[in-house]
N, C-alpha and C positions, 0 to 999 in steps of 0.2 A: 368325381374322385379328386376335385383339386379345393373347392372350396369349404370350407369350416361347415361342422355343423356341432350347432348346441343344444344343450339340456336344456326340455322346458321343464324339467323339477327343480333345477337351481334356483335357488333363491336369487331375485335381484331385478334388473330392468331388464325385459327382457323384447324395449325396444334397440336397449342399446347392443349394438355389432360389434363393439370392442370383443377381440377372441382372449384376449387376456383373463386367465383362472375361469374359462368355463370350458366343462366337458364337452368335447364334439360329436353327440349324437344326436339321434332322434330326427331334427330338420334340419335342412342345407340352409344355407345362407345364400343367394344371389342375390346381391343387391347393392348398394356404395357401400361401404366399409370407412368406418372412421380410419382418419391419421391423424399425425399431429399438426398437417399443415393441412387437413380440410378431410376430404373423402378420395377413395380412391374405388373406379367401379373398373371389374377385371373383364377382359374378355378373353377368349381361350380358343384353338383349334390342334386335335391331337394330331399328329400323324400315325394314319394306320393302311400307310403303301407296304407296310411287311410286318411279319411277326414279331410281336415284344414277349418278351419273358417277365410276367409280373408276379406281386401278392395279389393275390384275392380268393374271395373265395374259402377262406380258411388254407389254403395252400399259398406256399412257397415260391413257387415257380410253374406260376398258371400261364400257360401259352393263350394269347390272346391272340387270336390270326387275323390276319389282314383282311382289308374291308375299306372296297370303293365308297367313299363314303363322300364324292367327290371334292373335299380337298377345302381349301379356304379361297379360293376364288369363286367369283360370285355370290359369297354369304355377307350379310347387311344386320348392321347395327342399327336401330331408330334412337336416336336422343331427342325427347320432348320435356316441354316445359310445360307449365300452367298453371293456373290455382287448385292446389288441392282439389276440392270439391269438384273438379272437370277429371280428375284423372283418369277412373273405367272410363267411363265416356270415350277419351283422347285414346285409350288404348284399343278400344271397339272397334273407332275408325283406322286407327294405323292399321289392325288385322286386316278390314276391309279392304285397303288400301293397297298392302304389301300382299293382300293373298294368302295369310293365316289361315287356319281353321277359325273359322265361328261359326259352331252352329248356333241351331236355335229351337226356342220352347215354344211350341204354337202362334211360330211367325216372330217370337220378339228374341234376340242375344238371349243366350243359355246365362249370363253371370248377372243379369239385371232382370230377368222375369221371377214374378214370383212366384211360380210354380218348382224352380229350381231348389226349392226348400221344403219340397213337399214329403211327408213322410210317407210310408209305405209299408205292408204285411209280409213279411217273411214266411211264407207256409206252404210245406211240401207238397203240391198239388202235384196231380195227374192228368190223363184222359178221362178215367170213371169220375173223379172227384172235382175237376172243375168248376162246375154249378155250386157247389157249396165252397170252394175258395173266393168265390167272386161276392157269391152273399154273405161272408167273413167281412171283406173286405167294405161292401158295402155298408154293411153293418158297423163296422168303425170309420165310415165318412171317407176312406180312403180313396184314391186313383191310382195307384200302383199295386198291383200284387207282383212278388217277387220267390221264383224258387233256389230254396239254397242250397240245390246242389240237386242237379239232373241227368247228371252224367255220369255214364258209366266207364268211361273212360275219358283220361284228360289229353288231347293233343288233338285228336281226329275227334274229340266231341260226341262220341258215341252217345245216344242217348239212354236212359235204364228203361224196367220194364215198367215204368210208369206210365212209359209211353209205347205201347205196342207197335205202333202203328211210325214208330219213327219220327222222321220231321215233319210229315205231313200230319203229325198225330199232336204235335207242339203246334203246328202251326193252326189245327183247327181251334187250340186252347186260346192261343192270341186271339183269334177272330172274333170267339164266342165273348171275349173280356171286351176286347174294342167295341162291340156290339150296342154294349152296356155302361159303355164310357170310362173302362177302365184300361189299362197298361200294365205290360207286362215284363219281368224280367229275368234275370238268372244270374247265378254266382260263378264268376270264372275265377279258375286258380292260376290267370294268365300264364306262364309259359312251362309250367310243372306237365312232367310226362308221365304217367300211369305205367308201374311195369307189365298191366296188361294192354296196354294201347299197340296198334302197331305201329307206331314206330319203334318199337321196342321187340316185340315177337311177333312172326315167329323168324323173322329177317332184324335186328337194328338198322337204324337208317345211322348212315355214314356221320350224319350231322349233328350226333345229341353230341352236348356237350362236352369234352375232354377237361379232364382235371391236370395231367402228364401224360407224360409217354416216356416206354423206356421198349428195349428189344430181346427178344426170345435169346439167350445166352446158347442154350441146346432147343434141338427137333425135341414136339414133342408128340405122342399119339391122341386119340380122340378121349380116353379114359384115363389117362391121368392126370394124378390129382396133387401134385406136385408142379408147378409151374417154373423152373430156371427165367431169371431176367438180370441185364445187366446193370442198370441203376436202379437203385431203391428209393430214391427220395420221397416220391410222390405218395408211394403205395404204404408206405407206415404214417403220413399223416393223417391220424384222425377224427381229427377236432370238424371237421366237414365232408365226414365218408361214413354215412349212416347205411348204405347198399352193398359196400367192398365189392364194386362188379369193374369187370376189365374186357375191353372190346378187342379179340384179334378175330380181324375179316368180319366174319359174319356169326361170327359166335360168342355169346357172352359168357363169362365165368365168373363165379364170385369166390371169393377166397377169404378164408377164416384169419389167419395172420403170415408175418413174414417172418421167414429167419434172423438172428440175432447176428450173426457175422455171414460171412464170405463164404462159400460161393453161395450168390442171394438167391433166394426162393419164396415164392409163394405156396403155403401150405396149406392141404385140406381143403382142398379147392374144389367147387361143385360145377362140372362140365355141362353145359348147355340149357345155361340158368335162364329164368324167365321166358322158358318156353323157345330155347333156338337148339339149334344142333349142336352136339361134339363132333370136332373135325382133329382132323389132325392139322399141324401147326411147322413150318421148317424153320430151322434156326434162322435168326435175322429178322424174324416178320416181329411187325410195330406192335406193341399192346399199350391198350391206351386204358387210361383209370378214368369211366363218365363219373362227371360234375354229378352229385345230387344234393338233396333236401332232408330235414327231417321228418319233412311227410314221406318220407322214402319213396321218392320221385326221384325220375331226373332231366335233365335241366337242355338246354337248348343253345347252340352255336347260334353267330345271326342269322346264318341263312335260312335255318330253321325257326328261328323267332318270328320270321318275317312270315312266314309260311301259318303256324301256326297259326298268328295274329288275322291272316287272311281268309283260317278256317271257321277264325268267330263269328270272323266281318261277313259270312257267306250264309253263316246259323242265323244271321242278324235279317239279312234281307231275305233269304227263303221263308225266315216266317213271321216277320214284322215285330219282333222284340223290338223293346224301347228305351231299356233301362241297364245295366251292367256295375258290375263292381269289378275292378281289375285290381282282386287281391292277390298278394305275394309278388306285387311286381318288380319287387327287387331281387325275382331270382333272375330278368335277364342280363344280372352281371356275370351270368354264368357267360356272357358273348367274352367278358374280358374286355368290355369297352366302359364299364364302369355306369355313371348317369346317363350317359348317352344311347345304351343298351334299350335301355327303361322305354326312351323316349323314340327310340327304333319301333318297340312293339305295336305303343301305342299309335303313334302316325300309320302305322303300318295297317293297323285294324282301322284307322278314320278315314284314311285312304281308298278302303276298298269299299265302306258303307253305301250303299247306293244314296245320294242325292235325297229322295224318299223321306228314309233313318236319319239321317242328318236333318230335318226339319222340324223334327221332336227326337230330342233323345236326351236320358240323363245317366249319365256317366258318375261313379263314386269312385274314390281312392283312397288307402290309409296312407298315403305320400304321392307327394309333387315334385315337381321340378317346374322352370322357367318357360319352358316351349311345353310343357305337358299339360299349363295353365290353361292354354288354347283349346285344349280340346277338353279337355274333362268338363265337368259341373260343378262339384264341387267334392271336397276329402267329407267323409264319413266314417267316422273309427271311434273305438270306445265296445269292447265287449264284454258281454254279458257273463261270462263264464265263470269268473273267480271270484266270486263272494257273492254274498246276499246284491238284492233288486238295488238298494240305494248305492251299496257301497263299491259297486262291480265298476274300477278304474274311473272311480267318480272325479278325484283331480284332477288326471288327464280329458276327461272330456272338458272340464269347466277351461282350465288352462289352453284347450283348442280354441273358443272362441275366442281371444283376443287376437292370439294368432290368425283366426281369418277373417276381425277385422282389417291387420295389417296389410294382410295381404288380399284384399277383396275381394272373398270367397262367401258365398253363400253359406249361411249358417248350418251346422247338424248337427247333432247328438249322441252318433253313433246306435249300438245297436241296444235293445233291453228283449227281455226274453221271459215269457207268460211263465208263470211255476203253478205248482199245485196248491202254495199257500200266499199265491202272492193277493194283496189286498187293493180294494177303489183304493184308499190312504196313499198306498205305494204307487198306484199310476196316479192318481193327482197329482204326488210328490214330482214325478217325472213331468206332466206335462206342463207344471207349475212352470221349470226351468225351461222349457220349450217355448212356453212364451215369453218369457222373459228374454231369453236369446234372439228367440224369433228363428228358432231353429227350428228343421225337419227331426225326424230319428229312424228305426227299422223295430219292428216291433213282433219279436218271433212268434208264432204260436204254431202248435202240431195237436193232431189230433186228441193226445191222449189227454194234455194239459187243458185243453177244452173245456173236454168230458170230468176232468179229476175237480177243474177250481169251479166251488159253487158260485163265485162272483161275475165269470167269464160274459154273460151278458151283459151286466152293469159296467163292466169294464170298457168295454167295447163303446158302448154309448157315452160313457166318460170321454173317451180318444175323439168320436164324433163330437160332442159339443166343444171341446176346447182346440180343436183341429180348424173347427169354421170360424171359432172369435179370432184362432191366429189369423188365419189364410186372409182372414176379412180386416186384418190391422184393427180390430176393435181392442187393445189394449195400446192406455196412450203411455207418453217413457218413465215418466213418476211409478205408474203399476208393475213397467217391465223391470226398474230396476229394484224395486222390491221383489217381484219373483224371481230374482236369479238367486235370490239368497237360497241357498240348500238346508238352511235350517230352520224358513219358515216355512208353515203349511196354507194352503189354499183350497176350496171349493168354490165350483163355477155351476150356474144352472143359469138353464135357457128361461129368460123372461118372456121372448116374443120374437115375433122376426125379427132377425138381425140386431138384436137386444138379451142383453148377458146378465147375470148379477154374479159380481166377483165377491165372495166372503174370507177373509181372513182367518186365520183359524189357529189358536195357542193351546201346543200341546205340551201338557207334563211329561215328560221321558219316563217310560214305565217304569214302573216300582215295583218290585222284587219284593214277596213275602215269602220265606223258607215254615214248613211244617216241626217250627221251634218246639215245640210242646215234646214232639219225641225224644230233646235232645235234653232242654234243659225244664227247669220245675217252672215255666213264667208265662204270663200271658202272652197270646199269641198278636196282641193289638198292636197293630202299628202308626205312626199318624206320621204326615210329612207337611210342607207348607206348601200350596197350590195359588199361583200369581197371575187374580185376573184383568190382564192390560184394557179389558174395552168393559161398555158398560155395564147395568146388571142383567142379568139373563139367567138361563137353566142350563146350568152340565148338562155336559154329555161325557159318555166314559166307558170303556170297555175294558171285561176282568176274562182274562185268559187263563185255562191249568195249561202252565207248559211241562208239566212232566211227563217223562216215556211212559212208566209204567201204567199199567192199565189197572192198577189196584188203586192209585193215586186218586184223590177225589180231594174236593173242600164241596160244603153246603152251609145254609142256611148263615147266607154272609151278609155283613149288613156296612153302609157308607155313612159316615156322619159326618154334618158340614158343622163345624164353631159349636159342638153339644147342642146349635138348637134344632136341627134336621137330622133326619134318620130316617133310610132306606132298609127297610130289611128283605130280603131275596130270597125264599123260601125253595130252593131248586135246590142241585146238585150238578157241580161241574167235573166230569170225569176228563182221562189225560187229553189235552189238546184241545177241547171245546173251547166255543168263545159265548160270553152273555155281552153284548152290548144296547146300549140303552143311549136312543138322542134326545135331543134338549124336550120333545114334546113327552114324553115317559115310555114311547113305547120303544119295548125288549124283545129283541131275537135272540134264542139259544145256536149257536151253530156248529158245525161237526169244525174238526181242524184243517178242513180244504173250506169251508166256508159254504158247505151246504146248510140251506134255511130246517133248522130241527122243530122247533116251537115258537110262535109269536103271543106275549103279554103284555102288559101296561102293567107301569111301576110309578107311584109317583115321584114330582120332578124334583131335583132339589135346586132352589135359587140361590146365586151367588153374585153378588156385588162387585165391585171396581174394589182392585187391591189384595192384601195377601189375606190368605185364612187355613184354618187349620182343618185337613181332612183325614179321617179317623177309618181304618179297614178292619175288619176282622170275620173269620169265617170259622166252621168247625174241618179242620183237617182228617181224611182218614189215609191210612196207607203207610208210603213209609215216611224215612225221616229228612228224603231227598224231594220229596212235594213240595211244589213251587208253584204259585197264582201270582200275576201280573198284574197289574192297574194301570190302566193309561186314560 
């Protein structure tokens, strides 16, 4: 909470630490700081032998309470020198040295092995279904399988009914994966509390979080729903009170709004929320407003951070997990200690790892800090969720690897997530830039999306051959730094042991024919200029309907290369099929999830080095919003 942090969307250098006109989000700065007369590197110690009254949090006046945190004596600063080129290195051994955390990847530093880049399957297993998560997994070349999200409650780690059988029911899933040379892992919401967990019902514990506190103005009984208090600050802010729940003694209550003037009230208030008792209440007694989240959680004091961190650390060695994401770790500013909260949990969970966990484990984060560097493996972020496969926070993940080259972190890519339409094109596309970075990634798939994309086995075998040329450094830096380009395309196929063929691959951006005929009196031909960079060869080319309607159709459509080729396609493509056709002639019809409909031969068309004119035209039926692609 004291040092700058900037935007990596600004435009600019964004090795240089000058804080002048840039935004301070996103990542922290530790590190020397330009001045005008050289660099200046900060060091800091808060005191927290008593309560402060801070911002955070989205509130005004967050009580941060005190916390033995023992003090600035005895804490050690390392300044070293060297050649670049030595510096992990030099930091490897000061850890060793000073007694850091360092673990490690099958015996060698977590920050220098290369298995710490290693990608991995995101997929909801169980106890019934584990045999088929691990043959998932196998099946894309992987060594990690990862579940995102096991728990049925977050604080005490409840497990769900995936797992009958409880930890012993998880742990026989580790066993069975280890067995088979695989690893296993799970998504924590680090210090987010569940309002069904119990630390919450049917008792709260003392120690969740406090956002304020203010005092009962009047007694009040177990059923009312009017609350008297006498400061209101806290309780009408609500830019970070997505739960409105207020703690007196052992009872939670949530309350719908406050009064407008004096005498203040909480009003329409619901007595003995999330499962605790209504009690009665005498004037004076403390009500306190918990910290939460807008996953509508809530949040954690340290002493409970520390606690919590210890419950992981305990799921960790009961059943030999190896792997973790400690997402939302910025809610343990809910301690009021700011960065230092962050780095409470996390020491706090390394801490208790048995010795064992510590000798293989890998740790992800979507943020860091300077002592958190120690222990983690490496950040991993980048989600899938808001837009199409290519475009889901595409800048942001490209814009992370430089960032961790600066900061020498093992490369990753964040997450990408199997769809019902997604295509080989689209994961080539991905793991194009995975080798090029030389980065891991997370690679979601669930059952249903399996089942729904007819590609999911071609896929899978994609992730495995381009997963072994990384792992194996078979691309040399001339290749890598052409595949980081996002705009070109790639195809990789196994030649031989340990032998690859990387193809290049230039594609036209699909062209767009609209069903003109319905609109206007004119031919429906369309031609565009098509530019081929490498020698002469045979198209290849695929014609998509993407319209909804299911009346929507084009047939008997034909390609012409320069008027002296022509293709004619005697089919019919209704909404959402695809016909693609590679450089040897043969054609697959396929549904709009990419299941195989019919396989033909079509002859090829050859095309030469340079530009040339290609000519589409089909007979449209349906309405006048039918629309066929070319790519």
């Amino acid at each position: 909470d004291c040092m700058p942090q900037f935007d990596i969307f600004e435009n600019g250098n964004y090795n240089d630490l000058n804080e002048k006109g840039k935004r301070r989000v996103l990542y922290r700065v530790e590190a020397a700081k330009p001045t005008d007369t050289g660099s200046s590197l900060q060091a800091y110690c808060r005191n927290r032998n008593k309560e402060r009254i801070i911002s955070n949090w989205g509130h005004e006046t967050y009580p941060a309470p005190p916390f033995k945190d023992g003090g600035i004596i005895g804490s050690k600063i390392a300044l070293f020198g060297c050649p670049v080129e030595n510096t992990l290195e030099t930091i490897g051994q000061i850890e060793q040295e000073e007694n850091l955390p360092h673990p490690l990847l099958n015996g060698q530093w977590a920050k220098t092995a290369r298995e710490a880049t290693s990608a991995y399957l995101i997929y909801p297993f169980g106890e019934e279904d584990i045999d088929h998560a691990i043959q998932l997994t196998k099946q894309a070349g992987l060594k990690y399988l990862y579940h995102p999200g096991p728990f049925k409650t977050w604080g005490h780690f409840v497990l769900n009914a995936q797992f009958p059988h409880g930890v012993s029911g998880l742990k026989a899933c580790v066993e069975k994966a280890e067995q088979q040379g695989l690893h296993v892992g799970v998504h924590i919401l680090s210090n987010f509390i569940t309002t069904n967990d119990a630390y919450v019902t049917p008792v709260p514990d003392a120690r969740l979080a406090k956002a304020g506190r203010s005092s009962l103005r009047e007694s009040v009984n177990a059923q009312q729903e009017m609350i008297p208090i006498e400061v209101p600050d806290v309780f009408r802010e609500l830019q970070n009170n997505h739960l409105k729940t207020i703690q007196i003694g052992n009872e939670l209550i949530q309350y719908s709004t406050m009064s407008d003037t004096t005498p203040w009230k909480l009003l329409r208030c619901k007595r003995g929320a999330w499962g605790t008792t209504g009690k009665d209440h005498l004037k004076g007694a403390k009500i306190e407003l918990l910290a939460d989240h807008g996953y509508k959680v809530f949040l954690t004091n340290p002493e409970l951070s520390i606690e919590v961190a210890s419950n992981i650390a305990r799921l960790f060695n009961e059943t030999g997990l190896r792997q973790i994401s400690f997402d939302g770790l910025e809610g343990n500013r809910s301690t009021g200690m700011g960065n230092y909260g962050e780095i409470l949990f996390t020491n706090a969970w390394y801490q208790r790892i048995s010795p064992r966990i510590r000798e293989h484990y890998i740790a992800d984060a979507s943020r860091t800090s300077h002592y958190f560097w120690h222990i983690y493996t490496r950040m991993n972020w980048g989600e899938p969720w808001y837009a199409g496969f290519r475009e889901s926070q595409t800048e942001y993940r490209l814009k992370n690897q430089a960032y961790f080259t600066r900061n020498l972190m093992p490369h990753m890519l964040g997450w990408f997530s199997l769809r019902n339409t997604t295509s080989p094109e689209d994961i080539e596309w991905m793991l194009a830039r995975a080798a090029g970075f030389d980065a891991g990634f997370a690679f979601v798939v669930n059952p249903r999306t399996l089942k729904a994309n007819g590609q999911s086995d071609n896929i899978m075998h994609l992730i495995k051959i381009w997963e072994a040329a990384r792992m194996e450094g078979a691309f040399n830096e001339d290749q890598k730094k052409r595949l980081q380009d996002i705009h070109d395309e790639f195809h990789l196929e196994v030649t031989g042991q340990h032998s690859w063929k990387l193809t290049p691959v230039h594609v036209s951006l699909s062209n767009k024919f609209l069903n003109k005929s319905r609109l206007l009196e004119e031919p429906t031909e369309a031609s565009y200029d098509f530019t081929n960079p490498y020698k002469k060869q045979n198209l290849s080319y695929t014609i998509k309907m993407t319209s909804d309607d299911p009346d929507d159709s084009i047939s008997n459509f034909y390609i012409e290369l320069e008027n002296l080729q022509r293709v004619v396609i005697q089919i019919t493509l209704t909404a959402g099929q695809i016909f693609s056709v590679d450089p040897t002639g043969k054609a697959i019809l396929y549904d709009k999830f990419r299941h195989k409909l019919e396989e033909s031969t079509v002859p090829g068309l050859r095309i030469s080095n340079g530009v040339h004119k290609i000519r589409f035209n089909g007979i449209f039926s349906g309405s006048d919003k039918a629309e066929v692609n070319l790519e």
